[in-house]
Structures are given as structure tokens and as C-alpha cells.
C-alpha positions in Angstrom: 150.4 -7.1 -86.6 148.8 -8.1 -83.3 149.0 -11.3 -83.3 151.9 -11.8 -80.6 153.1 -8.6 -78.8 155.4 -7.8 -76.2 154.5 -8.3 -72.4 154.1 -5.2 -70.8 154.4 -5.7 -66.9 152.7 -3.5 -64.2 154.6 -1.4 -61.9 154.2 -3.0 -59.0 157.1 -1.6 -56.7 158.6 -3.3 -53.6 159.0 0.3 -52.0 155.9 1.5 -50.7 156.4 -2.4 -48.6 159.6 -1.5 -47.8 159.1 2.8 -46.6 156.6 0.5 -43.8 158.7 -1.4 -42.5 161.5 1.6 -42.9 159.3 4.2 -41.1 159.3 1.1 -38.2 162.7 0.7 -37.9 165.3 2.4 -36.0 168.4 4.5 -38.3 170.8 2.0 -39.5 174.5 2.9 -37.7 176.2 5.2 -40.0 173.0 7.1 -41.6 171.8 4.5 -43.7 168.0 4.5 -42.8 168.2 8.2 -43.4 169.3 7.2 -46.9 166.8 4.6 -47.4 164.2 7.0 -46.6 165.6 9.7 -49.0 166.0 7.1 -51.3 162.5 5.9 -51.2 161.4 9.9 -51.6 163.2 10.1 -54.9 161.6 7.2 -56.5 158.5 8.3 -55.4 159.6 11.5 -57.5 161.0 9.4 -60.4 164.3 10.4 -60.2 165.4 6.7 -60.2 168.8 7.3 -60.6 169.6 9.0 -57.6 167.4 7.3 -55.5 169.5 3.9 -56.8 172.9 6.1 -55.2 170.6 7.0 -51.8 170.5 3.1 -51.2 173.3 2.6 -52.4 175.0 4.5 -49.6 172.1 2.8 -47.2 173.7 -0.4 -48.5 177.7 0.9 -47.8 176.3 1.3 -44.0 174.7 -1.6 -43.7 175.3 -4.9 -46.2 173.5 -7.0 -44.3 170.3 -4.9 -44.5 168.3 -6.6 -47.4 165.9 -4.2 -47.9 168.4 -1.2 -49.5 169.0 -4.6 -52.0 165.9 -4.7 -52.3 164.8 -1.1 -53.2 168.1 -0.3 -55.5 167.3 -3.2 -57.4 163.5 -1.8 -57.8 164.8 1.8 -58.5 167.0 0.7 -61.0 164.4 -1.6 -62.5 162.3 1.4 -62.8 165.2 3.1 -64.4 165.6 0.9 -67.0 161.9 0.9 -67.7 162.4 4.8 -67.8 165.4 4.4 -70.6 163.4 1.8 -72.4 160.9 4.0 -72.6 163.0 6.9 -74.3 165.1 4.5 -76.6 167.9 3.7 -74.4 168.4 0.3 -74.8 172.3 0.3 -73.6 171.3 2.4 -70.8 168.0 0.0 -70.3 170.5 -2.8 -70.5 172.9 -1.6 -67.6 170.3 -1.0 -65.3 168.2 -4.5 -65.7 171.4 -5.9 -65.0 172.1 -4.2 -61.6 168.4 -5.0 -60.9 168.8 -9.0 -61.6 172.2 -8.6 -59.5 170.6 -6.5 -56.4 167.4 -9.0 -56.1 169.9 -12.4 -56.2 171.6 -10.6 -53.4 168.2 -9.8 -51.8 167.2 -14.0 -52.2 170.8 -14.5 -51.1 170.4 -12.4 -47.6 166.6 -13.1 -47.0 166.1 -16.6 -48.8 162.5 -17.3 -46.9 161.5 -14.0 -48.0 158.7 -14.8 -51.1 158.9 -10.8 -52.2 162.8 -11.8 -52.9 161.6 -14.3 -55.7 159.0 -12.4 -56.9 161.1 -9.2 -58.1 164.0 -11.2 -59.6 161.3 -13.1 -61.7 159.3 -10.2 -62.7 162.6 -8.6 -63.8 163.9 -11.9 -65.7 160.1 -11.9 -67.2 160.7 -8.0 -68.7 164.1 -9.5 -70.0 162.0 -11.9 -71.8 163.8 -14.7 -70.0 160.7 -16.5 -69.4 162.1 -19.9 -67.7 163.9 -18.4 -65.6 161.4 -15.9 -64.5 159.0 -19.4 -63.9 161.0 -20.6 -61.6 161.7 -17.8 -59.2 157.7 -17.4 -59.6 156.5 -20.8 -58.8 159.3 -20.7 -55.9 157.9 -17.9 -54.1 154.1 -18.9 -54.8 155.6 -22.1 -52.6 156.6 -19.4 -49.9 153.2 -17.7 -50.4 150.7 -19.3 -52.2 148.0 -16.6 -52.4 150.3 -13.5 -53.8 147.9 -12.2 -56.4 151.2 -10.3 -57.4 153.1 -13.0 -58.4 150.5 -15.0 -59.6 150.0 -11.8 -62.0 153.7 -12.1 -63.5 154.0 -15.9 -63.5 150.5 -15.5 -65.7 152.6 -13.0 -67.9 156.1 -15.3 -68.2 153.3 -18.1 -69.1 151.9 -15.9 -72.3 155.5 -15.3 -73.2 156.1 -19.2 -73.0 153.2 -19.3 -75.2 151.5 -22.0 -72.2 148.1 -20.1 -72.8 145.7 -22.4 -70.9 147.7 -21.5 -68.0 148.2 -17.8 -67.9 144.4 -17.6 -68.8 143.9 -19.2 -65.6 146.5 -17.4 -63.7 144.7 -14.3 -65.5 141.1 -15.0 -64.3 142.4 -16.2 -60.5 143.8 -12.7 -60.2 140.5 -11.3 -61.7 138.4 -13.3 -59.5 140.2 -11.7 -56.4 140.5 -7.9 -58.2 137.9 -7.8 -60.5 139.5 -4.0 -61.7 142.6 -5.2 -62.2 142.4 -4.0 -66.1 145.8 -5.3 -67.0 144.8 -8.8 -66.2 142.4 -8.5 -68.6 144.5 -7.4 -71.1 146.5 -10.2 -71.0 143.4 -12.7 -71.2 142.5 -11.4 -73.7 145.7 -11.8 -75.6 145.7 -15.3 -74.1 142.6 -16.0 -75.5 142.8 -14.9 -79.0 146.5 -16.9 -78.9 143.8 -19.9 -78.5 141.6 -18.7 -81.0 138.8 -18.0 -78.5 137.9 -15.1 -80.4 134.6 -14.6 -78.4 136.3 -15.0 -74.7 138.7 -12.3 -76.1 136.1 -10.0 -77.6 134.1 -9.9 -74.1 137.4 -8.8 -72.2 138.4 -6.2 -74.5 134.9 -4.7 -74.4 135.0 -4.5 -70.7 138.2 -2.8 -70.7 137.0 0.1 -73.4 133.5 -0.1 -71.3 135.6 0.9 -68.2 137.7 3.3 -70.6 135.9 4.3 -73.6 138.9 6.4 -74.4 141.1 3.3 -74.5 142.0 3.2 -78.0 144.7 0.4 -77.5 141.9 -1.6 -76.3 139.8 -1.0 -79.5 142.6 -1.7 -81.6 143.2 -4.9 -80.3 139.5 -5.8 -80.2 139.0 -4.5 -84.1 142.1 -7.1 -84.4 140.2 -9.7 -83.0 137.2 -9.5 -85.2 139.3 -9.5 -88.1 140.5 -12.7 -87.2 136.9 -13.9 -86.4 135.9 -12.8 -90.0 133.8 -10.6 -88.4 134.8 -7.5 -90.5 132.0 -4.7 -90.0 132.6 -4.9 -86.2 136.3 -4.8 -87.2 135.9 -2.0 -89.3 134.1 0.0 -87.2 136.3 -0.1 -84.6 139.3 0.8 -86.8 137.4 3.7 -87.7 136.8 4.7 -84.1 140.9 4.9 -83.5 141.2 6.6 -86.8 138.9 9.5 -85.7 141.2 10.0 -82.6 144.5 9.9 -84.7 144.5 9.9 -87.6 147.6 9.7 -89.0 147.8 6.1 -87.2 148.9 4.2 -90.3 149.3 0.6 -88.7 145.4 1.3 -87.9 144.8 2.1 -91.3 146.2 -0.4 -92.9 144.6 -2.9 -90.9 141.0 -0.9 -92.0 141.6 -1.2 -95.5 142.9 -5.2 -95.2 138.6 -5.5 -93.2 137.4 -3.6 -96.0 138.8 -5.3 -98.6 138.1 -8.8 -96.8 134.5 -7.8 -96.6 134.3 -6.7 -99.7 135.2 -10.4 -101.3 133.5 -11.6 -98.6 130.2 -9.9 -99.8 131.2 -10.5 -104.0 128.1 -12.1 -106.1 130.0 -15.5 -107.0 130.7 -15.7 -110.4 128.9 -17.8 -113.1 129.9 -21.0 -113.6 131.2 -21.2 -117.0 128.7 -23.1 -119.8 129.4 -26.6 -121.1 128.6 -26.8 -124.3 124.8 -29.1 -124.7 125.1 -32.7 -125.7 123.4 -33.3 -129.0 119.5 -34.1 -128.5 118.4 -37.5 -129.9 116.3 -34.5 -132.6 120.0 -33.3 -133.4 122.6 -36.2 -133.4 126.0 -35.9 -134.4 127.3 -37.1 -137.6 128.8 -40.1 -135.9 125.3 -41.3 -134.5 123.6 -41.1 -137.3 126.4 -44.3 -138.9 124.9 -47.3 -137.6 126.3 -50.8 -137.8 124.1 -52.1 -140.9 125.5 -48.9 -142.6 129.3 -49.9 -141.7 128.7 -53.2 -143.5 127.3 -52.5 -146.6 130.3 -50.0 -147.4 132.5 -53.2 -146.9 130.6 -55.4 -149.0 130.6 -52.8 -151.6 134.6 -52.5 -151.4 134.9 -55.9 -152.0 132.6 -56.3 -155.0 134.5 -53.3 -156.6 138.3 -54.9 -156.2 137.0 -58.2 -157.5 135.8 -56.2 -160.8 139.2 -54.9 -161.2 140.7 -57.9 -161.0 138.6 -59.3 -163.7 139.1 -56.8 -165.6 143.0 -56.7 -165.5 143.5 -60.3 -165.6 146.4 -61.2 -168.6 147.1 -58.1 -169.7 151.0 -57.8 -169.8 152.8 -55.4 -167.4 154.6 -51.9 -169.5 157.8 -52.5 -170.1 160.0 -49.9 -167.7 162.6 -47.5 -169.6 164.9 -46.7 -166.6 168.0 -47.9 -167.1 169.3 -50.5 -164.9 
């Protein structure tokens, strides 16, 4: 179900920073800001891999340059998004790894730097490796307190720490300053319902489909949340929305017919109580009423006058003598 999902982060690249302050500086010796630029214009073109070799050779000509650390590590992040993405986990795997290494040696070279901190949490946070990832988070947030950037991501390592007070208020600080940042609300949302604020939840998926009524993630998640609210006709009727678009989105319909059938015992006539069988009215007592007490005693009395007769009546007479032989 929907209850606890993955964390999807946003592609926020440290290239387009670093082409600015490429297109500034003079060619490393050897070539290597010609690489870093060609580097920069493969990622741009998705071609992640080859980009990662461009600053890789920008790196070979100059080691101490922590940008090329910097924009391998991104382009191979991106890369391992890219293999994730087509069910290469291995391949994913490799290239997180060469990431994580690239921005340590990026903290390493340019440890005042807050961007440093920032990718090699937002990469620990895609491994899942949420502590981590809070740590380099809260440390460049001490470099630069206002990055709405990393206040994004430490709001997502937060959700996958399960702290949901504070990513919703990581959430809505990043909101406040980028009201369209639709991802934000995504993940207060999720935030929310994790508390059980159905409602808060609700109102941030409906912006989101009102911004994209096509958004059919969106209305699956919200249909999700009114389920959990008990609030199955709105539930319904947002399943049925998705359905219309795809139908053959089983998960969805499964999820309709749990809202249906919900509703329907929802909206059951209770059953009768069962009958207990009347109490005798004082017209129609019971046998055992009707025996009083005065009743009780005259059958006694009578018993005893009829076992004195008999022992009048058997007084003296001699006992028969018994055949059996003894």
C-alpha cells in the first residue's frame, strides 16, 4: 500500500553552479577546463557516463581542482539514478558509490564549502542511509543556514527517519520561500498522513492535482488518504478517476474495491438484536410460582401422617423367613 513509500529526491544538480564559475575561470594546465566544460555539455545531454570520464580527465590535470570532484560525483549520481530507473541495481550500486567517494573528496579539498555537504548527504539520503545523510545536512545548514536546497533533503532524510514533525516543518519552510515547489508538498503530505493528519494531507494533495489535474500519482495518494480517514466516497471516486486513465492499474483497483466494500458495511442496516424469550406475566406464572410456602407444608404434614399409619399397621407382624441359603 501507501502507507510508507520510498523517498524520491529532486534532481537538483551541482552543475549548472559549477558551468558559472567554469565559464569564469581560466583553462586548467593540461586541458582540463576544456574537459570540464565538455563534461558539463554531456550531462546536460544525459549521457552521464561519458560526461563522468570528461571530468575524469579534468580531474587527471588537475587534482586539486574540487569542482571536476564535484561534477563526476553528480554525473555519476545521475547515472545511478538513470540505472535505477531501468532495473540496474548492480550498475546503480557502482555508481552511488563513486558518487559518495567523489563528494568526500570534494568536503576533503573544499571543507568550508556548504554545497560539499549538501551532495554527499543527498546521495547518502537516496542510499537510504538516513543518519548519515543528517549529519552532512545539518553540517552544511551550519555553513549556510538559509539553503532551501538542503533544507529540502534534510526534510526528506527526516521522513525516512520517520521524525515527521520535523520534515513537516522543513517541508513548509521550503514552501513558505517557493510556494511552487510541488515536491515539497508531496512530501508533506506523506508527512502528514504518517501523523494521521488526514485533513492537512488531503489539502496538499488537492493543491498538487489542482496545479496538475493530470497528476494521477497525486490522486492516488489522496484517494489513499480518505480511505484511511474513512472517508470512502471521496476515496472511491478518486480511484475511479486513475482507473479511467489506466485502466489496467490493478494496485488502483484493488484499493477501489477494499473503499467499496468498506462503504458498503459502513452503510449495512445493523442487524436485529436477537429476542429474549418474555418473563412470565403475574396473568401467566410458571409452575414453580404458583407452589407457595403454605402449599410446601401441608405435603409434609401429609407424609408424616401416612408413615405413622404404616407403622401401625405393621407393628408385630413377624418378618418372612428368607430361603437363600447361607
Amino acid at each position: 500500500m501507501l502507507n510508507k513509500q520510498p523517498i524520491s529526491v529532486a534532481i537538483v544538480s551541482v552543475l549548472c553552479c559549477v558551468a558559472v564559475h567554469v565559464d569564469a575561470a581560466k583553462p586548467a594546465k593540461g586541458g582540463g577546463g576544456n574537459h570540464m566544460q565538455r563534461g558539463i555539455q554531456l550531462a546536460q545531454e544525459k549521457h552521464f557516463d561519458a560526461a563522468a570520464d570528461e571530468f575524469g580527465k579534468a580531474i587527471k590535470d588537475n587534482p586539486k581542482d574540487p569542482r571536476g570532484y564535484a561534477n563526476r560525483g553528480t554525473a555519476y549520481r545521475q547515472g545511478a539514478r538513470t540505472a535505477m530507473a531501468s532495473g540496474d541495481s548492480e550498475g546503480a550500486s557502482t555508481r552511488y558509490q563513486a558518487a559518495l567517494a567523489d563528494f568526500a573528496k570534494y568536503i576533503e579539498l573544499a571543507p568550508k564549502d556548504a554545497s560539499a555537504y549538501t551532495e554527499h548527504g543527498q546521495t547518502l539520503s537516496e542510499l537510504r542511509q538516513y543518519d548519515a545523510a543528517l549529519a552532512d545536512l545539518n553540517k552544511a545548514l551550519e555553513l549556510r543556514p538559509d539553503d532551501l536546497n538542503t533544507i529540502k533533503f534534510r526534510g526528506f532524510a527526516e521522513i525516512g527517519l520517520n521524525q515527521w514533525d520535523k520534515a513537516v516543518a522543513d517541508c513548509s519552510a521550503v514552501i513558505q520561500k517557493k510556494p511552487e515547489d510541488l515536491q515539497s508538498y508531496d512530501r508533506r503530505a506523506l508527512a502528514y498522513r504518517s501523523m494521521k493528519n488526514y485533513d492537512a494531507a488531503i489539502a496538499d494533495y488537492t493543491f498538487l492535482i489542482t496545479k496538475n489535474p493530470n497528476d494521477m500519482e497525486a490522486t492516488t495518494k489522496r484517494g489513499y488518504t480518505y480511505s484511511l480517514a474513512q472517508q470512502y466516497e471521496n476515496a472511491i471516486a478518486d480511484y475511479q478517476a486513475v482507473l479511467k486513465i489506466n485502466p489496467q492499474d490493478n494496485d488502483t483497483f484493488q484499493r477501489l474495491q477494499y473503499a467499496q466494500s468498506m462503504l458498503a458495511a459502513k452503510n449495512a442496516t445493523p442487524s436485529p438484536t436477537p429476542s429474549i424469550a418474555a418473563s412470565p406475566t403475574p396473568e401467566e406464572k410458571g409452575l414453580m410460582d404458583k407452589i407457595i410456602p403454605l402449599h410446601i407444608g401441608i405435603g409434609v404434614v401429609a407424609l408424616l401422617i401416612i408413615a405413622v399409619i404404616v407403622r401401625l399397621l405393621t407393628r408385630g407382624k413377624a418378618e418372612e423367613t428368607s430361603h437363600r441359603i447361607r
